[in-house]
N, C-alpha and C positions, 0 to 999 in steps of 0.2 A: 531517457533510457540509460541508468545507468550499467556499467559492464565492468568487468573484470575478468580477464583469462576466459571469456565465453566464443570464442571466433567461430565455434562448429555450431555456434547458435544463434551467432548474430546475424546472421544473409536472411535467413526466417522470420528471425523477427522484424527486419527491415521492411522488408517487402509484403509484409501482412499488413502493414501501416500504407506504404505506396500504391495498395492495392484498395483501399477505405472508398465505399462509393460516397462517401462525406470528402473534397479535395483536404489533404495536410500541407500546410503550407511549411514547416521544415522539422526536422526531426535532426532531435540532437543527442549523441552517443557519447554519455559523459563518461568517459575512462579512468579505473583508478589504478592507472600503471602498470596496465595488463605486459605479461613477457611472451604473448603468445601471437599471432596473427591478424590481433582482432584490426588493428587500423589498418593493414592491407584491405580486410573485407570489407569495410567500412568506405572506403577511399573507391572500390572498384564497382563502385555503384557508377561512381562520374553524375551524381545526381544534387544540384545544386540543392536542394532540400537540405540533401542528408551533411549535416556537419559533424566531424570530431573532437569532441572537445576534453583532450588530455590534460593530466595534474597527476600531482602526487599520491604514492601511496595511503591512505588513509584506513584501509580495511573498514568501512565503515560505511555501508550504502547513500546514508541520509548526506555524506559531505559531497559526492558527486551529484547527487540527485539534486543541492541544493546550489550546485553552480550551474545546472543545466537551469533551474527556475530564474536564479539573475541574469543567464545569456538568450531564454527566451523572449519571445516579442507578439507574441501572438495572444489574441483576445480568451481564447480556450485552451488550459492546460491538462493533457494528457498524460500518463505515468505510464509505463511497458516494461515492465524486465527482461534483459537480455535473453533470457531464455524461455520465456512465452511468447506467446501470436495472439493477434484476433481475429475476429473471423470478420469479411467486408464488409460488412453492413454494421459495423459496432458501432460507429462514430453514428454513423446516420439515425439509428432508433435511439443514443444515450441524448441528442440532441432534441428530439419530437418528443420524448418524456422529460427531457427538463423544462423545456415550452411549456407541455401541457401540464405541469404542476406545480409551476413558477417557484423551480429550485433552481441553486446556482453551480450544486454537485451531484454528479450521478455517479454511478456504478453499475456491476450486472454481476451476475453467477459468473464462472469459470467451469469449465471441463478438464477435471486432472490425468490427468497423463501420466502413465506410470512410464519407469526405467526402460522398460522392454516396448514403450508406445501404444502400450494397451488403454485404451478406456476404463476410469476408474470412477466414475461420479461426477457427482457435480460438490464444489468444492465446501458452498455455503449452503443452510436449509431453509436458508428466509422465502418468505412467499410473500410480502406486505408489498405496496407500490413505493414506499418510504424509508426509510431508515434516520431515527431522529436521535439527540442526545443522549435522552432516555436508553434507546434500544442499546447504542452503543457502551452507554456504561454497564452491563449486563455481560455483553463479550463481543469483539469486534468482527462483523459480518463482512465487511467490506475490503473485497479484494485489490492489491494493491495495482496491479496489471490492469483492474477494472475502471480507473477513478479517472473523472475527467472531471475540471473546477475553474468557475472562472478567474480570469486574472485578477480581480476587484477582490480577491479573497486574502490574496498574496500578501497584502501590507496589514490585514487583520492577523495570517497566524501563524508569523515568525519562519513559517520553513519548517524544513524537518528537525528536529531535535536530535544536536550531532555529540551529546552525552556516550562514552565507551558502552555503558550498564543498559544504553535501549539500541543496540545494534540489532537488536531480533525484533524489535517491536516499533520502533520509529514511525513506521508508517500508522500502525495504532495511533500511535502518538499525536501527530496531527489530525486524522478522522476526526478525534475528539473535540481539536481545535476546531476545525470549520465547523463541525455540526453544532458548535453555541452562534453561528453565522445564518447555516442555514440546513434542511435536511437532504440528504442524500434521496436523491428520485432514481429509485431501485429498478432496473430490469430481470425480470426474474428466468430469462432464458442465459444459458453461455454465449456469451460472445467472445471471450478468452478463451484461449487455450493452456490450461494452466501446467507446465511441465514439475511433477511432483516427484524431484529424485534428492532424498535425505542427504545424499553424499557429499553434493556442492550447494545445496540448502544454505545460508546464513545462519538462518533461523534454528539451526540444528547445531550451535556453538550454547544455545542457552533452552533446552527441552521443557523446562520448568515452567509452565501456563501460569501457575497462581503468582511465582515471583514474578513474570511480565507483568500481569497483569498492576502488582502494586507498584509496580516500577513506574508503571503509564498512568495511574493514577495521580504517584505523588508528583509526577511533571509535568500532570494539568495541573493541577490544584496551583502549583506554585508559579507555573504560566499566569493561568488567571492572575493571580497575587499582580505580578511584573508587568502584567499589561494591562490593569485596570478593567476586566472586565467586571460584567456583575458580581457579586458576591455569590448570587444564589448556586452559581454554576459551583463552583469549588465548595460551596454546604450539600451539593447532592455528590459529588463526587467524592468526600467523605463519609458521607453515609455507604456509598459502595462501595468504599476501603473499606469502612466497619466490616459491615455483612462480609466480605471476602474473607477476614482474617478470625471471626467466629465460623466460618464455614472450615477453613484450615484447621483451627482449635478441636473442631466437632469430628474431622477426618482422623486427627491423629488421634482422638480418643477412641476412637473406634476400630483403627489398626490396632492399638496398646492393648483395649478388650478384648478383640480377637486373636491376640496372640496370648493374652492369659487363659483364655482356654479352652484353647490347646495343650 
């Protein structure tokens, strides 16, 4: 779980995990230098599970996230952002659909939550039992609060990618890696609760989808390259830069037409 300046969020998100009719055996709150409250709340659990684990500033989610992956110990890893929840039963149903479809990664839908706590939808529109490669080189369905993977994955794909240019995408960024491993076993109900507020969003430092997207792209491709995977993976993941960037070319000629006339 990593956090930053979230304390009016964190007691919530704690205790939605402590509450999981699947037992967690510890939950760790990777800090990045928060000046707010947060490790009072954190600490006032008194609950041997819940550990703190502070570092420096980094502004960059994936460097917390990825000291919380080397201080873990546990056979199944689970991701939560500080300012989401799940609902009790998430752990238990991501686990009976990785079983029953002998993947090694699952996810589920999210229910977003607007500012005011209103009900806003559900966050992805996938409906398939699966989420493969393929799918994800297309556009990334897989919510990050959602993802649980086994440990066995960890030394295949490097961690998150702690590059400044994919702080908005990061967790895209690996998706892609594990699914050359294995495919995401999709649950298609919320079991997140996804809080959707722009303000303190990350993701809302870089608004630009097609530049994430070629960003995640060219740091699989060159993943691949560095860790010897297949080739074939980084020749389709090309071809999906292609098409993105005729799709771009085909946009702004189209804005330029439409403003000629007028």
């Amino acid at each position: 779980m990593p956090t930053w300046n979230r304390a009016s969020y964190l007691g919530a998100a704690i205790t939605s995990v402590l509450e999981q009719t699947y037992p967690v055996h510890e939950i760790l709150v990777c800090d990045d230098e928060s000046t707010d409250d947060s490790e009072a709340v954190v600490r006032s659990f008194n609950d041997p599970r819940v550990t703190w684990l502070p570092g420096p500033r980094a502004g960059r989610p994936a460097v917390p996230r990825n000291r919380g992956l080397a201080a873990s110990k546990g056979e199944w890893i689970a991701f939560l952002d500080s300012d989401d929840q799940w609902v009790a039963e998430k752990l238990e149903r991501q686990l009976e659909s990785l079983h029953r479809l002998n993947c090694s990664a699952a996810c589920s839908n999210a229910l977003r939550i607007s500012p005011s706590g209103q009900q806003a939808g559900q966050v992805v529109s996938w409906t398939k039992t699966r989420i493969a490669f393929n799918d994800l080189l297309k556009t990334n369905q897989v919510v990050c609060s959602s993802v649980l993977i086994h440990r066995s994955l960890l030394a295949h794909v490097s961690g998150f990618p702690e590059q400044q240019h994919l702080t908005a995408c990061e967790d895209y960024a690996l998706w892609l890696r594990v699914s050359t491993q294995t495919d995401f076993a999709f649950v298609p109900h919320a079991l997140v609760l996804y809080n959707d507020d722009p303000e303190v969003s990350v993701r809302n430092s870089n608004p630009d989808a097609a530049a994430i997207k070629r960003d995640v792209l060219n740091d699989f491709i060159s993943w691949v390259t560095a860790s010897r995977q297949p080739e074939e993976f980084a020749r389709r993941a090309q071809g999906a830069l292609s098409l993105s960037s005729v799709a771009r070319v085909r946009a702004r000629v189209k804005r330029a037409l439409a403003g000629w006339a007028k």
